[in-house]
C-alpha positions in Angstrom: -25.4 -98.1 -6.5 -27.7 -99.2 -9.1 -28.3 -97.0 -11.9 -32.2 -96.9 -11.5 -31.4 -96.2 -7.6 -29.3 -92.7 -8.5 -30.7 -89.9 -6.8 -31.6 -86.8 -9.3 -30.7 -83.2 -9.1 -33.3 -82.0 -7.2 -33.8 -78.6 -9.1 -34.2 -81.0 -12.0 -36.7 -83.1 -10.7 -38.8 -80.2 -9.5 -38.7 -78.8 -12.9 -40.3 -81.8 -14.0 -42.8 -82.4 -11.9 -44.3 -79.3 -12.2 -45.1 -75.7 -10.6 -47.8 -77.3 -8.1 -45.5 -80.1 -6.9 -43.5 -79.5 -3.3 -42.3 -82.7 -1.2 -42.2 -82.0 1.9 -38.5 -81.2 3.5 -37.0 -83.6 5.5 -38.0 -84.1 9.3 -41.3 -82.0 8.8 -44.2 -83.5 9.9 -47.4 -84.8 7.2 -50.2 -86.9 7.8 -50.1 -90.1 5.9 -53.7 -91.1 4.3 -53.9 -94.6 3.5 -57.1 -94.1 1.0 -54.8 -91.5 -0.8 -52.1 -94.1 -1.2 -54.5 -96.9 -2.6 -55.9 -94.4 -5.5 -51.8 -94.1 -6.4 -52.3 -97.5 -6.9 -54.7 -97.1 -9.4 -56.1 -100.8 -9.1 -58.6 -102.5 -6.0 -56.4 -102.5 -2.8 -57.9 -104.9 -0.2 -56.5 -104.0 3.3 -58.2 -106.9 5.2 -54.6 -109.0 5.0 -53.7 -106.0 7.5 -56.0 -107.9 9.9 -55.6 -107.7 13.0 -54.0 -104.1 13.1 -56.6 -101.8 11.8 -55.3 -99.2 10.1 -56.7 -95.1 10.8 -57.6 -93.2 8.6 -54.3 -90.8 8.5 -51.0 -91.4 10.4 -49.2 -88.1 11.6 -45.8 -89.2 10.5 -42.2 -87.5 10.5 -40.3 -87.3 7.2 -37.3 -89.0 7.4 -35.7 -88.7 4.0 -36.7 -88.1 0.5 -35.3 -89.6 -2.8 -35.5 -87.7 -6.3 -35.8 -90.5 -8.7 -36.6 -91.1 -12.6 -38.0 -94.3 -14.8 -34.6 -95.3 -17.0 -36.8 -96.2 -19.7 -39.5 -93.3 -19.9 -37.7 -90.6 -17.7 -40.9 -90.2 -15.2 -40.3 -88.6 -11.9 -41.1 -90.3 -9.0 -39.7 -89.9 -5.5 -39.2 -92.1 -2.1 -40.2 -90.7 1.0 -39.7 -92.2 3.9 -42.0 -92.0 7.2 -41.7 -92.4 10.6 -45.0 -92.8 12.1 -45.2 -90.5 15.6 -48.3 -91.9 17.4 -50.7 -89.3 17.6 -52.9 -88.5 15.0 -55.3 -85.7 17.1 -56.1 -83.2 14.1 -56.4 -80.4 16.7 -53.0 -81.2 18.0 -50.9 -78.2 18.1 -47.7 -79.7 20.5 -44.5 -81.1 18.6 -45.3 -85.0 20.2 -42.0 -84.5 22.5 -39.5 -84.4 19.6 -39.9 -81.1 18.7 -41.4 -78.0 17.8 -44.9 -77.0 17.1 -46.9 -76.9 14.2 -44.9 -78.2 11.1 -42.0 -76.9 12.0 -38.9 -78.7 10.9 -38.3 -81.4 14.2 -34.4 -80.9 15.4 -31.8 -78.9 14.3 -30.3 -78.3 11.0 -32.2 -81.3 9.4 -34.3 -79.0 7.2 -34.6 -78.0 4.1 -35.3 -74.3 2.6 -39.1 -74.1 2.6 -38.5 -70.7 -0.2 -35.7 -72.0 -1.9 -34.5 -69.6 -5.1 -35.7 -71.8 -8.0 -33.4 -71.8 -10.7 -34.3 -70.2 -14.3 -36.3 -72.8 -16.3 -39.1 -73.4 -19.1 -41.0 -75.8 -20.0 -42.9 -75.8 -23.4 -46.1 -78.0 -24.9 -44.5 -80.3 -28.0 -46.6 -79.3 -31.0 -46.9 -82.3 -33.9 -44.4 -79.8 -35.8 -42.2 -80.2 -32.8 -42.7 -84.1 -32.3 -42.5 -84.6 -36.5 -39.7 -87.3 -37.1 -37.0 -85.1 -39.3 -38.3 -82.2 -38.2 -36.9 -79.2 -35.5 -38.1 -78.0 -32.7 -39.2 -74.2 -32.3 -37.3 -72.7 -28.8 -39.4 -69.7 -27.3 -37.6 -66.4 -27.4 -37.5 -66.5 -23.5 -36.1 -69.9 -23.5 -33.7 -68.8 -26.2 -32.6 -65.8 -24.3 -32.6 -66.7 -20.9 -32.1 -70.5 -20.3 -29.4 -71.3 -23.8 -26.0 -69.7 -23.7 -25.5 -66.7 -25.1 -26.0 -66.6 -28.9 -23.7 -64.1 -31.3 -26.3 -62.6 -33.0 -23.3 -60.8 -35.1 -22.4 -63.6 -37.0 -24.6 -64.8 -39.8 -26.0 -66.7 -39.5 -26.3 -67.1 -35.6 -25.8 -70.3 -34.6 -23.7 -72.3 -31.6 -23.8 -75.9 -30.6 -26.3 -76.3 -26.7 -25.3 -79.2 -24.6 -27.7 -80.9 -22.6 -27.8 -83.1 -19.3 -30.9 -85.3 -19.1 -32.5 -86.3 -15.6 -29.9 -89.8 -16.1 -26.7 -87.7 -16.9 -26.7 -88.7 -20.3 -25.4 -86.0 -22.7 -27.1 -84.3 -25.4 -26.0 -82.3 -28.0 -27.8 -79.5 -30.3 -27.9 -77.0 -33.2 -29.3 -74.2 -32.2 -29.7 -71.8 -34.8 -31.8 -67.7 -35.3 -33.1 -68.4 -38.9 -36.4 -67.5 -40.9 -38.6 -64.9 -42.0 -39.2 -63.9 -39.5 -36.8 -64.8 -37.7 -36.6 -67.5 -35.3 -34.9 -70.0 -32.7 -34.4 -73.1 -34.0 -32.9 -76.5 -32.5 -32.5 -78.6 -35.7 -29.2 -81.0 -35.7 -29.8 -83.7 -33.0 -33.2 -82.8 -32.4 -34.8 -85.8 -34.1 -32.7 -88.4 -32.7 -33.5 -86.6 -29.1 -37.3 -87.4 -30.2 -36.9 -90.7 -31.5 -35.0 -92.0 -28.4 -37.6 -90.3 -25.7 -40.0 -91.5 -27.6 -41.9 -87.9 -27.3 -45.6 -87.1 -29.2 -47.1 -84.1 -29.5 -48.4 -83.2 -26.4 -45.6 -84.3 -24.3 -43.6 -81.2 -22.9 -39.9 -80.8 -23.0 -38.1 -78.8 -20.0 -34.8 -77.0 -20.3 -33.6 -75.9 -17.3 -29.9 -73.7 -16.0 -28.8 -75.4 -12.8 -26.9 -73.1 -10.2 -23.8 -75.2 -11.0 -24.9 -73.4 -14.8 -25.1 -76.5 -16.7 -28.3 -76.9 -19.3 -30.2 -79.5 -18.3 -33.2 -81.1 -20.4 -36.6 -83.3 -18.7 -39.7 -84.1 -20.2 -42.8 -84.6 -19.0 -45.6 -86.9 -20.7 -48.8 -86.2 -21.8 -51.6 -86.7 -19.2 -55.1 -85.6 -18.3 -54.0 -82.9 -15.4 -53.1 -82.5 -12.0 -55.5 -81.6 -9.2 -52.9 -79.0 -6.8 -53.2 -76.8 -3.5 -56.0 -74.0 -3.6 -55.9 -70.4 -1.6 -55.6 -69.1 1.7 -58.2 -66.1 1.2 -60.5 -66.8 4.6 -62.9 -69.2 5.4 -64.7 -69.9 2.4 -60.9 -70.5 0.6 -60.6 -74.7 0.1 -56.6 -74.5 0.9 -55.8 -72.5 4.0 -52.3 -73.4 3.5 -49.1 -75.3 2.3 -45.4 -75.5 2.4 -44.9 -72.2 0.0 -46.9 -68.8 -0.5 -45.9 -66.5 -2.9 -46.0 -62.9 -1.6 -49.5 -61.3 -2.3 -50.5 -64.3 -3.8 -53.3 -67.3 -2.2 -51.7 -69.8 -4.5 -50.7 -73.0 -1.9 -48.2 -74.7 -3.7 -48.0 -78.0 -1.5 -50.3 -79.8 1.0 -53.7 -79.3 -1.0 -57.1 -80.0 -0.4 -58.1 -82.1 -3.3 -57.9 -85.4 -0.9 -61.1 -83.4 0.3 -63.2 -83.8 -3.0 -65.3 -87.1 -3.8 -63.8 -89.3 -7.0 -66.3 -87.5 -9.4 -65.5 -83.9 -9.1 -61.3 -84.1 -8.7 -61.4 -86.3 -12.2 -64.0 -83.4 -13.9 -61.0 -80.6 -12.8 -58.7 -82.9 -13.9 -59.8 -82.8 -18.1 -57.9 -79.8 -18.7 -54.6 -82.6 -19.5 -55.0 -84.7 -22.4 -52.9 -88.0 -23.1 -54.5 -91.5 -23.4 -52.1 -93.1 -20.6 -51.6 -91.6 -17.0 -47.8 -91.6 -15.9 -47.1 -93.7 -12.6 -50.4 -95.9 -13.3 -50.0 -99.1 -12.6 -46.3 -98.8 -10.9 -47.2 -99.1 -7.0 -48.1 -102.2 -6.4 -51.5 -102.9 -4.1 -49.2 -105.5 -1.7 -46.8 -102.5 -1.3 -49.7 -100.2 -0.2 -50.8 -102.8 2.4 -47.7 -103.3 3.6 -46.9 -99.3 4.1 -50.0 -99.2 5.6 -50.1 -101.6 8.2 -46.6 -100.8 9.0 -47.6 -97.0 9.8 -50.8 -98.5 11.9 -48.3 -100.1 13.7 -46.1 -97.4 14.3 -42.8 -98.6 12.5 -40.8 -96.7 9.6 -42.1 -97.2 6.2 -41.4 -96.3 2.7 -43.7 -94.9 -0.2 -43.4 -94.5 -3.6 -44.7 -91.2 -5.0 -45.7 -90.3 -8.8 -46.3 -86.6 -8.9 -47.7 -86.6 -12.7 -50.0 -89.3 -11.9 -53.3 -87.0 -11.8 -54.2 -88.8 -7.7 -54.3 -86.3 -5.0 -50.8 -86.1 -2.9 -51.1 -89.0 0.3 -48.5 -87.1 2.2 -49.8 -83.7 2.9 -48.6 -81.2 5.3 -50.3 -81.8 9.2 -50.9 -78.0 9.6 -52.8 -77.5 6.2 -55.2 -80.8 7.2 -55.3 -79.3 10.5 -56.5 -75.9 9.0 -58.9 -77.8 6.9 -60.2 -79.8 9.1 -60.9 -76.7 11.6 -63.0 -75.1 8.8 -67.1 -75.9 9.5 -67.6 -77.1 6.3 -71.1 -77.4 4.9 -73.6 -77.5 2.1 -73.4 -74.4 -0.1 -70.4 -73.4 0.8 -68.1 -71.2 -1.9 -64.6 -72.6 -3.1 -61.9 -72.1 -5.0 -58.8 -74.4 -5.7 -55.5 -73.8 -7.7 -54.9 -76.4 -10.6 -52.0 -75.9 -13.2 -52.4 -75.9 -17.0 -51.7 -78.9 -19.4 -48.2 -78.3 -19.9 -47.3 -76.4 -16.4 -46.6 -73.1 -17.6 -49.4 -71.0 -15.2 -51.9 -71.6 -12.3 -55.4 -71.3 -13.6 -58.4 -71.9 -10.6 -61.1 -73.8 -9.9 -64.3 -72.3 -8.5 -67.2 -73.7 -6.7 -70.1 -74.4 -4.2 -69.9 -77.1 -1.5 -73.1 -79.7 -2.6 -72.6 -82.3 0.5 -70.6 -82.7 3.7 -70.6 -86.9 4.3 -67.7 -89.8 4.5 -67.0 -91.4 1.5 -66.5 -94.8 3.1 -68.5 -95.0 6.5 -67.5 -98.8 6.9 -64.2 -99.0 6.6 -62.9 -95.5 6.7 -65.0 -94.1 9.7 -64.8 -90.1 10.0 -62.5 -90.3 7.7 -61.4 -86.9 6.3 -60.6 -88.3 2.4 -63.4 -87.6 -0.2 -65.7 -85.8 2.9 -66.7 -82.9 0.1 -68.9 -83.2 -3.0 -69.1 -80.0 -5.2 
């Protein structure tokens, strides 16, 4: 296997992405949007060469397998999912299309994965330009330092150990970590630097330390960008994101299948300037030709593959069928309340989004007829 074809840890890769990212498990059922998939593209995508086979709107499709992957060069996470199209894209259908159970549950046995899987302790921390300063060392949170690092002696004076490190590729870093100052502190200084120089890292970028059940230390990054648009709340009717693959207890947080495919262009790139970052990761990777040829593929009803950036600040093309379905039951109209979860810059907390419904129309009444992507202006 090729070394840009290994598979990542997935623990890793979720810890890299970000709190608001879940891919859907394996033989679960989503709705493929073809509009969604053309913005990932983040260039002009001209589906007439799909002529004559016109392509819907959204494809119910069944997952058939999912790749954790990362860019050798910058370390980006990006992920294959393949889809197998299942021929009936009815919204209000509630019947697993003859292979399966209902609903979004998990089609055949044992093929599944944990939909509230225990996520391993991890942190992830915004680079300050102290942090990202060539020769410089990079200050480790007291959480971090305390729950994520091996134990430090605290006896010995002064305390310091040597932290390994496994990278998303497998390569091996090593670092001084040291509890120095006045006050005192928690310090990576040896080995820092050339970790910096060789990711390439600004201020601004975030760097992710994370204990694996297996209990290595594992390090990510994640670059600079202008935010993510993720899944808002299940609170009632007026709530924008019934649903998703995850709820946390008490909590109307929807951490997967969210509704920002819903909002017009304008409004999902004003909730997305909380970010900052000149460059957007994953822009310009997916190729237009490659988003035709998924696309008329699905129309046609064969098994197709998709490339997917999750720090690419474009809505998620793969979302969940029951959360569209619970969206697409809601009678939306002008003046309607919302609300809608986003995360912060660098990941660390949810923050929301609230707001009134301005306009109920299609975005693209020509070639996307009733067409639920973009149908909501706030």
């Amino acid at each position: 296997m090729k070394e840009a074809e290994k598979s990542l840890d997935p623990q890793l890769w979720h810890a890299c992405a970000g709190g608001m990212v879940h891919m859907p498990p394996v033989n679960s059922k989503v709705f493929y949007f073809p509009q969604g998939h053309a913005e990932h593209a983040q260039t002009n995508v001209d589906f007439s060469s799909a002529a004559p086979h016109r392509i819907p709107a959204l494809i119910l499709c069944r997952v058939a397998a999912v790749k954790f992957m990362a860019d050798p060069e910058t370390d980006e996470v990006f992920s294959k999912i393949k889809l197998v199209p299942l021929g009936n894209n009815e919204l209000n259908c509630e019947v697993g299309l003859g292979v399966g159970v209902g609903g979004d549950g998990v089609l055949g046995a044992g093929g599944g994965s944990d939909e509230n899987p225990e996520k391993p302790a991890s942190f992830a921390k915004t680079l300050t330009q102290s942090d990202a300063n060539n020769g410089g060392g990079f200050s480790v949170p007291r959480y971090c330092a305390e729950t994520i690092f091996p134990r430090l002696d605290y006896s010995a004076d002064p305390p310091v150990q040597t932290v390994i490190a496994k990278d998303v590729h497998g390569e091996i870093w090593k670092f001084r970590h040291i509890y120095r100052g006045t006050p005192r502190r928690h310090l990576l200084t040896t080995g820092w630097s050339t970790f910096v120089n060789q990711k390439k890292l600004v201020a601004g970028d975030s760097i992710v330390f994370l204990r694996a059940d297996n209990g290595d230390l594992c390090v990510g990054i994640r670059r600079a960008k202008r935010g993510i648009v993720g899944a808002g709340g299940g609170g009632g009717p007026e709530s924008l994101s019934p649903s998703g693959w995850k709820r946390n207890p008490g909590s109307c947080v929807s951490s997967y299948g969210g509704f920002s495919m819903l909002l017009r262009e304008e409004e999902n790139k004003l909730m997305m300037r909380n970010g900052c970052g000149n460059s957007i990761p994953g822009g310009g990777r997916v190729r237009p030709e490659a988003v035709v040829e998924a696309a008329a593929m699905a129309a046609k009803g064969q098994p197709f593959e998709v490339v997917y950036y999750p720090r690419a600040s474009t809505p998620e093309f793969c979302v969940k069928a029951s959360a569209v379905r619970a969206a697409m039951r809601i009678q939306w109209c002008s003046g309607m309340r919302f609300k809608m979860a986003f995360e912060t810059e660098d990941s660390s907390r949810i923050s929301w989004f609230m707001g009134t419904v301005a306009s109920v129309q299609v975005a693209d009444p020509i070639r996307w007829p009733n067409s639920p992507w973009r149908l909501l202006q706030v």
